[in-house]
N, C-alpha and C positions, 0 to 999 in steps of 0.2 A: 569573329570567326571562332569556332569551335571546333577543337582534335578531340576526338575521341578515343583512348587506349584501351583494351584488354586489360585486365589482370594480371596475365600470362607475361604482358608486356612490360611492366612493373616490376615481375619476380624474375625476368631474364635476366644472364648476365648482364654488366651494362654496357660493354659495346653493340648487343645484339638489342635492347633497349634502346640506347641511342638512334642506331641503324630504321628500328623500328618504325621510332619518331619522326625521323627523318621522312619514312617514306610517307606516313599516315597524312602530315603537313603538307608535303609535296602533290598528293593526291585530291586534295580538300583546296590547293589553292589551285588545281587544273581546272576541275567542275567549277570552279565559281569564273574563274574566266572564260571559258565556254558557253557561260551562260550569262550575259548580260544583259543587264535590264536596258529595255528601249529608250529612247530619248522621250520625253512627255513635255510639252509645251501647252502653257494655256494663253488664249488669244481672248482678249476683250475687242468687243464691235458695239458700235451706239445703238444699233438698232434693232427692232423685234423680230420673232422666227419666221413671222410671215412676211417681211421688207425682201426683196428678190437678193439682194446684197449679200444679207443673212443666207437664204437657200446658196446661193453662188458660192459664199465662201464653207458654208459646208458642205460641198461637191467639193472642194478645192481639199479640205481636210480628208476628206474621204481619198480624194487623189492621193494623196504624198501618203496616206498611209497604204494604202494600196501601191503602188510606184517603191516604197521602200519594206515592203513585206513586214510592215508593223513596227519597224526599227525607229519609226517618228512617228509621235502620236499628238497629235492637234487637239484641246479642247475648244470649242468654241463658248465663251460666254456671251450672249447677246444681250440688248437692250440695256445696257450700260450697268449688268449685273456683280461685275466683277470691279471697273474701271469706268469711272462715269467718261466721258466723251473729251470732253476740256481738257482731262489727264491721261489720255492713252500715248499719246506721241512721246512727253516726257516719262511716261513709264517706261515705253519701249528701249528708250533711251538711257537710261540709269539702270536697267537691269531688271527692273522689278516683273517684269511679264517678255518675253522673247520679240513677242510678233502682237501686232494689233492694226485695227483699221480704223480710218479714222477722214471727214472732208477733207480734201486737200485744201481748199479755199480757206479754213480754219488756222492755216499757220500764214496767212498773209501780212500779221503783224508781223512776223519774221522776217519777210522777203514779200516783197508785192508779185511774183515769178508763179509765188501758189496759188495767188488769185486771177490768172489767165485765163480762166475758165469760166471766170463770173461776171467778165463785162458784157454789160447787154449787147447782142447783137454781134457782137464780133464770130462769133458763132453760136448760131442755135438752131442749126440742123445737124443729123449725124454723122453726114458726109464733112459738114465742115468740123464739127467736134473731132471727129477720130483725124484729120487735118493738121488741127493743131495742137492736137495732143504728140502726134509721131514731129510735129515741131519744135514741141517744149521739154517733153521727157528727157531728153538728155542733161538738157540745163538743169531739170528740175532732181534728177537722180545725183547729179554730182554736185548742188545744195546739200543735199539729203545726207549724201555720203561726207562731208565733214562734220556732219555731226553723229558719226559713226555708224549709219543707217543706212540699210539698202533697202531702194523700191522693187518689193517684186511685181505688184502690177494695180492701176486702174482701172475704174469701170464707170460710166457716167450716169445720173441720174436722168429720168426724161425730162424732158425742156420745162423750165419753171413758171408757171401763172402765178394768177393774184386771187387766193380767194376772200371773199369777204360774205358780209351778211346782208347786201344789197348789191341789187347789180351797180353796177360800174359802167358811166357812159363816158366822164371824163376825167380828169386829175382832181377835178375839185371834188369829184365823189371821195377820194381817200383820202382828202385833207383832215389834218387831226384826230385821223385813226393809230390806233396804238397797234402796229404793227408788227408782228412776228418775224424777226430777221435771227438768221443761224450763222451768218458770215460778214465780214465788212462791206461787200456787195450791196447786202439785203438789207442793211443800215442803213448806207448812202441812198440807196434807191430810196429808203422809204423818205429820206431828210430830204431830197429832191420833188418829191411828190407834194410833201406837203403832211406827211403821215411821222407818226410818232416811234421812231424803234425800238424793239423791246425783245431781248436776247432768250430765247425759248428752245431747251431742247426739243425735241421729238414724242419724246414717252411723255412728256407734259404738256403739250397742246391740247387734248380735252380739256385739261383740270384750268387752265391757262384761258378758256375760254370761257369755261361754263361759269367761271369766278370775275370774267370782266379784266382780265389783268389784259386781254388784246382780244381786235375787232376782227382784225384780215390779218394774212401772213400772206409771202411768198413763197410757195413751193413748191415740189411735180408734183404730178396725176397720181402718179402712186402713193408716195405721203397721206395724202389726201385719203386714197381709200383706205391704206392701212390703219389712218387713225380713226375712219366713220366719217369723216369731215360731216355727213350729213346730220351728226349729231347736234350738232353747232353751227353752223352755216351753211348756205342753201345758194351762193354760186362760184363758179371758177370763172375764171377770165384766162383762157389758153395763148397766152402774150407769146410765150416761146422767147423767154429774154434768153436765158443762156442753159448750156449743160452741166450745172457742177459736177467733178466727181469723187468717190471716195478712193482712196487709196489703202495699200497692204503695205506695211513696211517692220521690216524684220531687222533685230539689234546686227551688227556685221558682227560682232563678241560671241551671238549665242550663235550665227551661220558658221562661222570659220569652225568653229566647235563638231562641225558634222566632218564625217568623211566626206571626198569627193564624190562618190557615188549618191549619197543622200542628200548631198547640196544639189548635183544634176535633178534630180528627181524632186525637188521642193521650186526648182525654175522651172523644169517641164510644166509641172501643175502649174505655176503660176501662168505659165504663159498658155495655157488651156482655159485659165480659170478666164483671163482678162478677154479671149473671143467670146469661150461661153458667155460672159458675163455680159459684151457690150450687145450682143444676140438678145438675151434677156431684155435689157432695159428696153431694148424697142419695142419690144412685144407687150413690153408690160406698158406703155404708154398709149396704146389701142383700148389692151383690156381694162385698165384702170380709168378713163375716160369713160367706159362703156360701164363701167362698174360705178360712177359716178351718178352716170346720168340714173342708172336704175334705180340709185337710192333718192332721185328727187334733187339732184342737184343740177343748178341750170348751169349748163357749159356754153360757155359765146368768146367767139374772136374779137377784138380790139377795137373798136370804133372808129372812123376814122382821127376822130381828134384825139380819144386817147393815145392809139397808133402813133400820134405824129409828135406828140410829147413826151412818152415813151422813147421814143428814136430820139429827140432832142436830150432828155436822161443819157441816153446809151452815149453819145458823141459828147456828151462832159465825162461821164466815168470814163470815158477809153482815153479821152485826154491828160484827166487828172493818173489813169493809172503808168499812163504813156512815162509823166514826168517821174512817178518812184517809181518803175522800176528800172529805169536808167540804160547800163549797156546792153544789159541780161535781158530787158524785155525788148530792146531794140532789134536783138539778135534773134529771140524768138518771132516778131514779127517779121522778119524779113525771111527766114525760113518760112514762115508759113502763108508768105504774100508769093514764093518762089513754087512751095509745091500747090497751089493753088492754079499755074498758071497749065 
């Protein structure tokens, strides 16, 4: 900071100098506290502008800065521009970025709790998704919060197929395909089929395809459009295994940091962003099927033999996921067998 004196102030006596001083500093450190710079946050997301995640969460930034009259400013970096995907949760974490988004299914090595979402079948409709998510969030928010992180909110992807570059009538169709899995889920699933797993972000499934490094992948309607899927394979299979979803989760270091007015208004929007948001993915799981089929890609329901081995997949992963995740997922399932009834 910078006092600026007269001349005049200099050649005054020096009590009236001093006095001077005094006020010149005094006056120069009022305006600068009156005027304070906003709080500015940047947020890394895996995914690209046109992914509904992406649009969602920047209606959510737009909220909280609108909600807090510009006092918090969101940047959004998408597409893994800032913080590739693998490392957003441990950024959030350590300080290096405030707030980021990121699959919840992705930290399953950590806790099998975050992969509730990805056993086949246990839910893969939205009725039952948003079910057992108001089942799990609690367990899953106060994980989160030892390691100094609050959840502000969820949003689920639409229900997951299988596309590949032939139809699919039965299991032995994706035997020894090299399969695109993003989650432990989509791993197992492929190791059950008979299909070879192979860990692929999102922004690299063209380059991933058109190079031979994987044949099918598992993932929604939307993925699929957003990446062309038609550029590189020519059908879906609408299995409807389960909903993953992504989460928002903000350091509790840089939240405690707001006044209480701008912590209200950063949950408000969250808890706007998480309706808008599960609204969205429905919609977008019509249109991106319809946007699918436009481009020449054949869409088909389950066979019935694929159907039934599929379902036989989904009753080992719920088993196998049954035994890791012990009390915490024993606790969530019976909340969610309770508000079911």
């Amino acid at each position: 900071m910078t006092v600026r004196l007269s001349l005049q102030t200099f050649l005054a006596p020096a009590p009236l100098a001093l006095a001077g001083l005094i006020a010149a500093a005094t006056t120069t450190l009022g305006l600068a506290g009156n005027a304070q710079a906003a709080t500015e946050w940047d947020m890394p997301t895996p995914y690209g502008d046109r992914t509904f995640h992406t649009v969602n969460i920047r209606e959510f930034a737009d909220d909280v800065r609108e909600r807090t009259d510009g006092e918090l400013d969101i940047t959004v970096h998408p597409n893994g521009s800032l913080i590739e995907h693998p490392e957003i949760k441990n950024s959030v974490r350590r300080g290096i970025v405030p707030i980021g988004e990121l699959i919840m299914s992705r930290l399953a090595n950590e806790n099998p709790i975050f992969e509730v979402d990805s056993v086949p079948y246990l839910a893969s409709s939205y009725e039952d998704a948003q079910t057992l998510w108001e089942a799990s969030r609690e367990i899953i928010a106060d994980e989160l919060a030892k390691q100094q992180l609050r959840l502000l909110f969820a949003v689920p992807w639409p229900p997951q197929g299988i596309y590949t570059q032939e139809k699919v009538e039965t299991a032995d169709d994706l035997k020894n395909l090299k399969m695109r899995a993003y989650n432990k889920s989509s791993e197992r699933l492929a190791q059950l089929v008979g299909a070879v797993p192979t860990q692929i972000e999102v922004p690299d499934i063209p380059t991933a395809f058109s190079t031979g490094r994987v044949d099918a992948m598992v993932t929604s309607p939307a993925t699929g459009a957003d990446t062309k899927a038609w550029d590189y394979l020519s059908h879906f299979n609408h299995a409807q295994l389960w909903l993953p979803k992504n989460m928002v989760i903000v350091s509790d270091k840089a939240f405690s940091r707001l006044d209480e007015a701008t912590q209200q208004a950063v949950l408000d929007a969250a808890k706007a962003a998480e309706t808008r948001g599960w609204q969205m993915s429905r919609e977008e799981t019509d249109k991106a099927l319809q946007v699918l089929r436009d481009n020449g890609i054949t869409v088909s329901e389950p066979s019935e033999e694929l159907a039934a081995t599929l379902q036989d997949v989904g009753e080992t992963m719920a088993q196998e996921w049954k035994d890791r995740a012990g009390e915490q997922g024993a606790q969530i399932l019976e909340r969610y067998r309770q508000m079911q009834q």
